[in-house]
Structures are given as structure tokens and as C-alpha cells.
C-alpha positions in Angstrom: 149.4 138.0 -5.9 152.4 137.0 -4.1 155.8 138.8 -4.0 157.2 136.0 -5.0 155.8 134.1 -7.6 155.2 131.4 -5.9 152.8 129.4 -3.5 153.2 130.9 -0.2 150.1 128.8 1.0 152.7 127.1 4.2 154.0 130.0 6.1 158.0 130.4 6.2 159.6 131.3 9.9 161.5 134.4 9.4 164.2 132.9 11.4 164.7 129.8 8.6 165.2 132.8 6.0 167.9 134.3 8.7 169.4 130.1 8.6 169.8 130.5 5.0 171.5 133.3 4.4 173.9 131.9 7.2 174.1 128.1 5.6 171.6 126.6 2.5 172.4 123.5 4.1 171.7 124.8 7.6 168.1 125.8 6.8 167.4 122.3 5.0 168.5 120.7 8.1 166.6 123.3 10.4 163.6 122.5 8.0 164.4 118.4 8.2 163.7 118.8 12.1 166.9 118.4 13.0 167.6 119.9 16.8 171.1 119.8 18.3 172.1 120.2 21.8 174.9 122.4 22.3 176.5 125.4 24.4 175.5 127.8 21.9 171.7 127.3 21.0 171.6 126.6 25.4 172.7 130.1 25.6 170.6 131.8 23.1 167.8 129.9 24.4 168.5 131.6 28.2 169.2 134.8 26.3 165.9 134.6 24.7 164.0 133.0 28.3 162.7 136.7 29.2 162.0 138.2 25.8 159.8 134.9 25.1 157.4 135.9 27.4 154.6 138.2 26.8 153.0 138.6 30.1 156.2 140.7 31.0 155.4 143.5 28.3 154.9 146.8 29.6 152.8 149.6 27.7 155.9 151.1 26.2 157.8 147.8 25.4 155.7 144.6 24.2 157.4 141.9 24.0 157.5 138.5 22.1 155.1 140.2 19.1 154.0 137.6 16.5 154.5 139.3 12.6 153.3 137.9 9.7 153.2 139.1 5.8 150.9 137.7 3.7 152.1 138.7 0.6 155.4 137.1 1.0 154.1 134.2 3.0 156.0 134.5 6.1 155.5 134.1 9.9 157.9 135.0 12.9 158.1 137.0 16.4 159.7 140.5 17.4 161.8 139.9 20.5 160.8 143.6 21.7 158.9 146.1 20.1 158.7 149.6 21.9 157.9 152.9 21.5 154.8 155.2 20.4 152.9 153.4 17.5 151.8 156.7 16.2 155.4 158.2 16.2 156.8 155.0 14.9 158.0 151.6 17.1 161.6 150.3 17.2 162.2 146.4 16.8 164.8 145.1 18.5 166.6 141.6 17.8 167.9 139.6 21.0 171.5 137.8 20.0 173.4 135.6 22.3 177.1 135.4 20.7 179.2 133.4 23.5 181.8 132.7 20.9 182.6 136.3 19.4 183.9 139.0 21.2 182.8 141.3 19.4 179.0 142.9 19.2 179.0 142.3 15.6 176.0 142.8 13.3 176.0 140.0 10.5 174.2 139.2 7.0 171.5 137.3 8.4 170.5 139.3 11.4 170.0 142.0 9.0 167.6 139.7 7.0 166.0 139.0 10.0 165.2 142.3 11.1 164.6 143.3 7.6 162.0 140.7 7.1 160.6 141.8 10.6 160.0 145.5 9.6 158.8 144.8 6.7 156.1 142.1 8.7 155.3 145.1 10.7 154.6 147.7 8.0 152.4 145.6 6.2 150.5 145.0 9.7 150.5 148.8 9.6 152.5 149.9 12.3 155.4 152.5 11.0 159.1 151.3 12.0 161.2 154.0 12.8 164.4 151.6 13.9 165.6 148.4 14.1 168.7 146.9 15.7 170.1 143.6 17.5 170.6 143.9 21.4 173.8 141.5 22.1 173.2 140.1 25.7 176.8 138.7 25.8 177.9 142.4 26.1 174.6 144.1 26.8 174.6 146.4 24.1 172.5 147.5 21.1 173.7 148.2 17.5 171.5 149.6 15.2 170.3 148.9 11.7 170.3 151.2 9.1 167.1 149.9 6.5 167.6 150.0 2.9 165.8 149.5 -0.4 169.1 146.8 -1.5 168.4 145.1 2.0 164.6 144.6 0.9 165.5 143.2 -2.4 168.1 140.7 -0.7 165.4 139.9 2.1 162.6 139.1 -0.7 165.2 136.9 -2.5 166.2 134.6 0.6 162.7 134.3 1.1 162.1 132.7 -2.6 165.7 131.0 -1.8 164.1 128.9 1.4 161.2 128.2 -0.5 162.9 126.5 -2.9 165.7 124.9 -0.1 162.7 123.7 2.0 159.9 122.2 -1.7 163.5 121.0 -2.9 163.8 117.1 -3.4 167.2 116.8 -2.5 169.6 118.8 0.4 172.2 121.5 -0.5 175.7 120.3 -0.5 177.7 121.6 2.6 179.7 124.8 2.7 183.2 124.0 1.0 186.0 124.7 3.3 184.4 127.7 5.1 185.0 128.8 8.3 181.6 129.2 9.5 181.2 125.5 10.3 183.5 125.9 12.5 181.3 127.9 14.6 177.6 126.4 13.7 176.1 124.1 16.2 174.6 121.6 13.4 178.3 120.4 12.7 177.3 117.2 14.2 175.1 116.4 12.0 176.0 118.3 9.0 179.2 116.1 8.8 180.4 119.2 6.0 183.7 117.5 5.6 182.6 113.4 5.5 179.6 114.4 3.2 182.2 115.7 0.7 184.6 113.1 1.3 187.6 116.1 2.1 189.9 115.7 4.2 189.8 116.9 7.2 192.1 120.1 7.3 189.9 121.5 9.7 188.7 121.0 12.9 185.2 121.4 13.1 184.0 120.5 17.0 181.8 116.9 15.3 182.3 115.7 19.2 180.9 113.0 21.0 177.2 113.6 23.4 178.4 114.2 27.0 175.7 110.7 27.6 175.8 107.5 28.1 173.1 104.4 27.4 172.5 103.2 30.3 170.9 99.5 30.2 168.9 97.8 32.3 169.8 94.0 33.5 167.7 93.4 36.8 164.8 91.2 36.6 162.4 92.5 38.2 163.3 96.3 38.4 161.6 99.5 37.6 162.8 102.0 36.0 161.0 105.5 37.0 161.5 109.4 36.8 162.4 111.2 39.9 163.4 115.0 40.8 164.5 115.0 37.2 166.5 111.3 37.7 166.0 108.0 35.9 165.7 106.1 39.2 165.9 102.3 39.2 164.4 100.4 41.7 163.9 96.4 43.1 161.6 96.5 45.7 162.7 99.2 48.8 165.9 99.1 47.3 167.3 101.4 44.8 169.2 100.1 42.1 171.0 102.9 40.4 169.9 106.4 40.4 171.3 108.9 36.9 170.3 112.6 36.0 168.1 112.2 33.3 170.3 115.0 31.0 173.0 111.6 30.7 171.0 109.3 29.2 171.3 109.3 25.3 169.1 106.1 25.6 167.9 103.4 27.4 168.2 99.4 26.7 165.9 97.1 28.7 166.4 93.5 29.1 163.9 91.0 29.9 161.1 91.7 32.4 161.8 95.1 33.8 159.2 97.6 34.0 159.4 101.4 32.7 157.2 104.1 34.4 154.7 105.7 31.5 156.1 109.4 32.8 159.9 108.2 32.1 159.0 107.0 28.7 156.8 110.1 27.5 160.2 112.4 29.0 162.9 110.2 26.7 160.6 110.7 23.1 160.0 114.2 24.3 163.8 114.4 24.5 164.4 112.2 21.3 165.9 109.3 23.1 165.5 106.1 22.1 164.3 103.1 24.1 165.0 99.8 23.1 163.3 96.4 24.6 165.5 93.4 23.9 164.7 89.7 25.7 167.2 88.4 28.4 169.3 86.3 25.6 170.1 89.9 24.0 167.0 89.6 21.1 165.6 93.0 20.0 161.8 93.1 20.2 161.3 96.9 19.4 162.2 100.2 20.1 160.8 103.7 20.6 160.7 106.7 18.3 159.6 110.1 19.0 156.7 112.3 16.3 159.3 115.0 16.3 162.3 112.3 14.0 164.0 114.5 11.3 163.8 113.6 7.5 160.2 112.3 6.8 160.9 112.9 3.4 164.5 110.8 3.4 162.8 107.9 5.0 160.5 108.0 2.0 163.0 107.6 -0.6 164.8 104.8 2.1 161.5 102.8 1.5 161.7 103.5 -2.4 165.4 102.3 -2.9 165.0 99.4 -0.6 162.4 97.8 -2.5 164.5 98.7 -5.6 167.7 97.5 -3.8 170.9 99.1 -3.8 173.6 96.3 -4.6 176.6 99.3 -4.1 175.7 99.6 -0.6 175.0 95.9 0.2 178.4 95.4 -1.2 180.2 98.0 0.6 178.9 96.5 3.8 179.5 92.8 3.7 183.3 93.8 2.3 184.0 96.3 5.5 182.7 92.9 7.3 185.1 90.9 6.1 187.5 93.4 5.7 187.3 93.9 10.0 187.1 90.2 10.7 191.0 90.0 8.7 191.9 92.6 10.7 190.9 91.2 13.6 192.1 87.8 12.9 195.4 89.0 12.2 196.0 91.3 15.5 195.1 88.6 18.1 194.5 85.3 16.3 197.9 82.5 15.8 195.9 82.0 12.1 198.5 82.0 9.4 199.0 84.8 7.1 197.4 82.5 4.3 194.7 81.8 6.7 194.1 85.8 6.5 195.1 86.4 3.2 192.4 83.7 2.2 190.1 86.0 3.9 190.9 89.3 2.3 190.8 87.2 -1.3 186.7 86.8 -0.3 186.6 90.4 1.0 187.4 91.4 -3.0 185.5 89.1 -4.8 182.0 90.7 -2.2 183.3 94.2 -4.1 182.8 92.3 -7.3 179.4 90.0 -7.0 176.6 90.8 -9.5 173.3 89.7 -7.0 172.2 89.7 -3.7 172.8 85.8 -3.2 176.4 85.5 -4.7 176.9 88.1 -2.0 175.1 86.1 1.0 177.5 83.0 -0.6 180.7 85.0 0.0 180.0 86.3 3.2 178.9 82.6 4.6 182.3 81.9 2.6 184.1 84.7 4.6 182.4 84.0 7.9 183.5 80.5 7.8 186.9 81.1 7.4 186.7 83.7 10.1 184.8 81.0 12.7 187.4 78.7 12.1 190.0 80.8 12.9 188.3 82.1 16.2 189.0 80.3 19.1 193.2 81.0 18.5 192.4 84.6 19.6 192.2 83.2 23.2 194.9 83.4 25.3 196.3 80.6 27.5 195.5 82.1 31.1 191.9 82.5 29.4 189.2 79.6 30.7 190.1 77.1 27.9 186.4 74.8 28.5 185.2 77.8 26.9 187.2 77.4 23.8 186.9 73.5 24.2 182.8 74.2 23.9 183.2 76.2 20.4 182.4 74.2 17.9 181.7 76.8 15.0 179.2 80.0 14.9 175.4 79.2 15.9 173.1 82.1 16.0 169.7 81.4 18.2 169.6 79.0 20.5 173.5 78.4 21.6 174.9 75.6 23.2 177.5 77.0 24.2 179.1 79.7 26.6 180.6 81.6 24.1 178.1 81.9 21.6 175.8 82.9 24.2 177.9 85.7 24.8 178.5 86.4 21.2 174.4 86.6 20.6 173.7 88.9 23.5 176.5 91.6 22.3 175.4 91.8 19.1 171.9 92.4 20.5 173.4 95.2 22.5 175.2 96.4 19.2 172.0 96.1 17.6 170.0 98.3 19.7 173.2 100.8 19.1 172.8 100.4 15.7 168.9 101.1 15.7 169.4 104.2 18.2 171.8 105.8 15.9 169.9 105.3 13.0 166.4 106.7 14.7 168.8 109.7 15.9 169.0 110.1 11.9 165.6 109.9 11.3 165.3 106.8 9.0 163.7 104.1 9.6 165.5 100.5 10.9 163.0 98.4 9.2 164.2 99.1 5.5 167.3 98.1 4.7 169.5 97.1 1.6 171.1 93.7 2.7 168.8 92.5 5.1 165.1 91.5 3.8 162.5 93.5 5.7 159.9 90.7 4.8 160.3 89.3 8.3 159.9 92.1 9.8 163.7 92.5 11.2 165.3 95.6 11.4 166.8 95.5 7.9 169.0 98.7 7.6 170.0 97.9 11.3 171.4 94.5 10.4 172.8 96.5 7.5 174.9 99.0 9.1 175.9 96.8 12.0 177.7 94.0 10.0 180.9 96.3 9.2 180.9 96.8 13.4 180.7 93.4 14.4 184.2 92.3 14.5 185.6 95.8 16.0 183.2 96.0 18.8 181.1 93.1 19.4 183.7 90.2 18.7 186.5 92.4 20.1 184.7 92.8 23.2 183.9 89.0 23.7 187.7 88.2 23.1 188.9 91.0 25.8 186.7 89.5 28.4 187.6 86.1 28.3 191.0 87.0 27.4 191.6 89.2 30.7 189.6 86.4 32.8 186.2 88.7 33.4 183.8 85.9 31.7 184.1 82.2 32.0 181.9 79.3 31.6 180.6 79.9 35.8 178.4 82.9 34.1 175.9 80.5 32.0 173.2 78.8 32.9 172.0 75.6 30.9 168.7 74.2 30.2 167.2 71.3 27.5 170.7 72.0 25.6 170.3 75.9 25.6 172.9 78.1 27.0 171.9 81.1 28.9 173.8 84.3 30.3 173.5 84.7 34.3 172.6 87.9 35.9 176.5 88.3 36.5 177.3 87.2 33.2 174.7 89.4 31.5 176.8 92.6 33.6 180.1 91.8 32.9 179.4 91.1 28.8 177.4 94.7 29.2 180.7 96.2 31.1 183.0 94.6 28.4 180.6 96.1 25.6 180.4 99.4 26.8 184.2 100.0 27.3 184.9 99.0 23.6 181.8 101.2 22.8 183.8 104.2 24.4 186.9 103.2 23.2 188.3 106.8 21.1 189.8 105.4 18.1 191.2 107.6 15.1 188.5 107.2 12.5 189.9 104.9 9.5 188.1 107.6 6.8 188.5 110.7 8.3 191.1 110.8 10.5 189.8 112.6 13.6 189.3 111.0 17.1 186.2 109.5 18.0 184.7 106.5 19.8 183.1 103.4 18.4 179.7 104.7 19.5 179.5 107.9 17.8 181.5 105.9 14.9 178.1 104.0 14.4 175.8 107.4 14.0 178.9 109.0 11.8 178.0 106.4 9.4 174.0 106.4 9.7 174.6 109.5 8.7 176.5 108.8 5.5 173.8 106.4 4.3 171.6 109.7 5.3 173.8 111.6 2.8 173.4 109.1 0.2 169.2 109.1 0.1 169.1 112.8 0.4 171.6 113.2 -2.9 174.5 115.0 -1.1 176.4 111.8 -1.4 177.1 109.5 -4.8 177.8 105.9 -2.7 178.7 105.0 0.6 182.1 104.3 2.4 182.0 102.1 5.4 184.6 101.8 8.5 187.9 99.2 7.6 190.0 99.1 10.2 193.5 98.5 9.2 
């Protein structure tokens, strides 16, 4: 019968015990598959690079030992175990700690070990010590077992059990200093789950990486000595260490090596194919994305349909596009004001189509209002081409432009929500019945005005684009090579642009802005979160 009372048929890792007793919410991530890059878990990992080898055990000292307990349904490995079996082995812990300065013992590497002796015993080996070797400042502490340390271990072991068969996650820690420290800060979000401000300053900073997109015809994109080389022919295009590329976005007929795109899902990057006019056509995703069990209740509540949400993202739309209006457009104040009346009336509709209705309401007001964000010294037979919003198929220069940045904030959109783990075909606006990316359109409308239509307006504005960057055929409008580059460049600055975030207050760019609030529709189908706040920029 089992210690615990329960079905101990899936073996626990002692180490998610040890997460527990550190966070709740940290195991239920760990448990999610959620993996984070960061100085610390790099330098517990080189700690750990010797001790993780077996074939360097000597007789006295084996190393990397597996352990298991059957009773209590558990499964880990012994960094070192050494000594004489018949006059009892010592277990010892390996701990990287670059950010104390102090070899300190805590709660959960006591668990850990605890749980390891007791794996031991009931293998039948006798344990006459235990203690946690601190590489940091090469030295080993010893712990004393106890009978209350067993009774604590056995309990964080039912407490996991239930963290990892529960149904919804654990709330974040409330105003404790240990997320200060923990490297799954970034995508705990422990202060925007629980909608506190942010008195703290929890390191939630952006990835070191950049998406780098492909725009040459013809090109090949390849792995090489551990760079994403790009080629044309003898010549090399571009040549980036592979550890900088958060994803990759390919445009038309380039090619991508099979060893390049087996080395980004084993990385979790995400690739994205779009068409040369900026379409989407589909997009990688690694076995290893976090949350299978949150992407099953996304598909549940989108085919129920979650009106909140729908709302909250056609009114932070609207919201943006005033905004936007109003810093660099000559519309009147009533012309914006008119705008913001529509923006109040999306927080109030009762279906889906009254909600369409208002934002086709909003969006013409917005289109008319457009071209008089243009400068003067801009190329003026670009505005002298508008004649309102088209989507597919433009006509003109500037809604060529317009459709090939929002397919480049679409792919943005669909990276940061894969990096979560849902799915980008479900969504709550959006229909999935044609087989779009729903929850991608979704997220992305409350961005378009910020990035996408900012971006446009910068480029023409500071002279970068004009109508010489477009080439025309049977009434179809098409980006150049040159054009295609500088939209991209213009993109990818206001992409990168650090703003102060409008909800939480902290500094952060557009980009990470995007998977900040992935994440927050993430909170909401795991329970940790009652609705969802989107980005108005004021």
C-alpha cells in the first residue's frame, strides 16, 4: 500500500518535491514543461556537468546513482554516493548558488536529500550522512536526518501529487522575496498574475535574441559551426550564432536546411513561413511546448466563446488607434473623441456581431483619419493613393505595406503564443472555422496601432519608404526586395522600442509586451486569473 494514500502509479522526480517546497507554483510550472534560460539554471547545469556522468565513478565514489521508492512513488538521482556500503554510504547534493554568498543549507535541499536517503534505504543500502556540496565556494555542509524531516518529506511528496493531478495552477507567491531570485520569474509573471503593483523588482527581462527574418529570394538558410548561415549562391548573405535567434520568419521561396530546423524545435524556437506579400502560411512547434493540459481547456472555452475577452481586445484596439490618432494625426478632438465613444460602447455589446459592427464602426473612423498622420516632407503620391483600408490584394503602396507588417506582427504574435504553449488556432474573436490563426488574430488587434501602424507612419514620415519600393501588376500592388527590408527595418525598431508598460509599470519592449500578454490569457485558462486586461496606451 502506498505511503500516501494515493496512486503513485507515475513516478514523482525528487527534485519537483525539492520545487515545491521552494514555490507551489514553481513545481506546476516545472511540471507544465516550462524551461527557462537563465544565468542561474546555466550555472547549476556546469556545476552539475561532472557529477552527471557515471563513467567517471570510482570504486569509492559512484556517481550520478538513480534512487527510487516504490512505496512513495518517487524517482531521482544521487549526485555522489561514496563510501563503504557495508559501513554505511554518504549522499552528497551538488548546489550551484551564484547569487548567495553564503554556503547556506535551505528547506528544500533538506527535502531533497531527505527523500534521497530515504530512496536509498529502501533500496537497502544504510545512509550514514548526507549533505549539499556548494561548488560556488567548494565546501560541504552536512545534514543532520530527523524523524520531523521524514514527516515533512512524505507530506511535499502527497503536496506535488496533488500540484501536478490538480486542474488548475497555484496562485503566485504574494509579495515574497524569493521571486526575486527564481529563474521562472519570466514566465511566472507573480506580480501581473495578481494584478499588484509592482513594488518590486523582479528581473521579468527581455531574451538577449532577436528574430531574425529572411527576405532574399532564392536564399538558404543552413547551420554552420554552431551559426544560422544564409547563403545565395557562393555568396553569403548574413551569418548569426545560432544562441541569438529567438525565431526565425521566412518570406517567400527561401529554403531551410532540415538540420537548422530540427536544432530551432530542439531549442523551442519558432519558425514561421509567411508568402512574399507578408501572408502567414504556418509555423513550427516543438513536442517538448508547455501546458498540454491549458491548451485543452483553450479548445473547450473557444468553442464555448468568451465574450469578456473578445471585448477587452477590440476595445484596447480602438482604444490604441485614439491614441494614435491623436499623437500624430491633424484629426479634430471630436474626430477622436468620436472614436473613444465606439471604444465604450465594444465594453458594452451583448454578441459577437454587435462587436464585429463596432469595430468596422471604429476602424472606419480611424481609416479616415489616417493619411493626416503624414507629414509634409513625406512622399505625398503615397497618401494621394489611399483611398480607405483594403486587406488582400492592395492597390496601393501603402496598404501593401500595411498588409506585410501586420503579417510580420502576426508571426510575432504566433511565436509568443507557441512560447506559452497554447495553441494559435483557437481563439475567442477570430473564427477558427477557416482555419486562421484565431487566438493570433486575437491577441494581435490591441498591437496593431502601437507597432504595426506606428511603424508604417515612421517610415514614410522620416522618408525611408516611398511609392519607388512597389511593384505593380493586373492592379495588385507589391513590396520590392528593398521595400520588403526597409518595412522589416522599420518593424523591428518599433518591435525593440522599451516602453514603460501601460499596466504594470516596469520597462519593457513592444516584443516581450506581446508574450507578457500571451501569458495573461495563459493565466486566465489555467484559473490563476478571473479576466484579462490588455495593453492601452495613453
Amino acid at each position: 500500500m502506498s505511503l500516501l494514500g494515493a496512486d503513485a502509479s507515475e513516478p514523482l522526480p525528487i527534485s519537483l518535491v525539492g520545487h515545491t517546497v521552494f514555490c507551489p507554483r514553481r513545481a506546476w510550472l516545472e511540471a507544465a514543461g516550462e524551461r527557462v534560460d537563465s544565468y542561474q539554471m546555466e550555472v547549476g547545469s556546469s556545476a552539475h556537468r561532472r557529477v552527471d556522468d557515471p563513467t567517471s565513478s570510482r570504486p569509492t565514489a559512484q556517481r550520478s546513482v538513480d534512487a527510487h521508492h516504490a512505496e512513495l512513488g518517487i524517482v531521482g538521482k544521487c549526485d555522489i554516493v561514496e563510501g563503504d556500503p557495508a559501513q554505511g554510504v554518504q549522499v552528497i547534493e551538488y548546489k550551484a548558488s551564484p547569487v548567495r554568498r553564503q554556503p547556506t543549507v535551505t528547506d528544500p535541499h533538506r527535502i531533497q536529500l531527505t527523500l534521497q536517503r530515504m530512496c536509498l534505504e529502501s533500496m537497502g543500502l544504510r545512509v550514514a550522512s548526507m549533505g549539499v556540496y556548494f561548488t560556488n565556494h567548494q565546501s560541504l555542509v552536512t545534514v543532520e536526518p530527523s524523524t520531523e524531516l521524514d514527516t515533512r518529506a512524505i507530506d511535499y511528496v502527497s503536496q506535488t501529487r496533488a500540484i501536478v493531478e490538480g486542474k488548475s495552477a497555484p496562485p503566485p507567491l504574494d509579495a515574497d522575496e524569493k521571486c526575486r531570485f527564481c529563474s521562472h520569474a519570466s514566465v511566472c509573471l507573480p506580480d501581473e498574475i495578481t494584478a499588484a503593483k509592482p513594488a518590486r523588482s523582479i528581473s521579468v527581462t527581455d531574451p538577449n535574441t532577436d528574430i531574425l527574418h529572411l527576405l532574399t529570394y532564392g536564399s538558404r538558410a543552413q547551420l554552420r559551426q554552431g551559426r544560422i548561415q544564409v547563403v545565395k549562391g557562393d555568396e553569403e548573405l548574413a551569418s548569426v550564432p545560432l544562441e541569438r535567434a529567438a525565431g526565425l520568419v521566412i518570406y517567400g521561396n527561401i529554403d531551410v536546411s532540415g538540420a537548422l530546423v530540427r536544432e530551432l524545435l530542439w531549442r523551442g524556437a519558432t519558425i514561421v513561413w509567411c508568402s512574399g506579400t507578408g501572408r502567414v502560411i504556418g509555423w513550427s512547434r516543438s513536442a517538448k511546448a508547455p501546458h498540454g493540459h491549458e491548451r485543452v481547456a483553450q479548445y473547450l472555452r473557444s468553442e464555448q466563446g468568451d465574450l469578456g475577452m473578445a471585448r477587452e481586445f477590440v476595445a484596447c484596439k480602438i482604444g490604441n488607434q485614439a491614441t494614435l490618432l491623436r499623437r500624430n494625426g491633424t484629426a479634430t478632438a471630436t474626430a477622436v473623441a468620436d472614436i473613444r465613444k465606439v471604444k465604450r460602447r465594444a465594453g458594452q455589446v451583448r454578441s459577437l456581431p454587435d462587436l464585429f459592427a463596432v469595430e468596422g464602426e471604429a476602424a472606419a473612423l480611424y481609416f479616415a483619419g489616417f493619411p493626416g498622420m503624414f507629414k509634409e516632407r513625406a512622399d505625398q503620391s503615397l497618401v494621394g493613393e489611399w483611398d480607405g483600408r483594403a486587406g488582400r490584394h492592395a492597390s496601393d503602396p501603402l496598404n501593401a505595406a500595411l498588409n506585410f507588417v501586420y503579417g510580420m506582427l502576426l508571426s510575432d504574435t504566433i511565436r509568443a503564443i507557441v512560447a506559452c504553449g497554447l495553441d494559435p488556432s483557437a481563439g475567442f474573436l477570430h473564427s477558427s472555422a477557416r482555419n486562421k490563426p484565431a487566438l493570433a488574430l486575437d491577441l494581435m488587434e490591441e498591437f496593431r496601432a502601437p507597432i504595426a501602424d506606428s511603424a508604417i507612419i515612421g517610415a514614410v514620415n522620416n522618408g525611408s519608404f516611398d511609392a519607388t519600393m512597389v511593384t505593380r501588376s493586373l492592379g495588385d500592388c507589391r513590396l520590392t526586395e528593398r521595400g520588403r527590408k526597409v518595412v522589416t527595418s522599420a518593424y523591428e525598431r518599433r518591435a525593440q522600442t522599451v516602453i514603460t508598460h501601460p499596466e504594470f509599470g516596469y520597462r519593457v519592449t513592444w516584443r516581450r509586451a506581446i508574450e507578457i500578454q500571451a501569458r495573461m490569457v495563459l493565466a486566465v485558462l489555467d484559473g490563476t486569473r478571473q479576466d484579462y486586461r490588455g495593453v492601452q496606451t495613453r
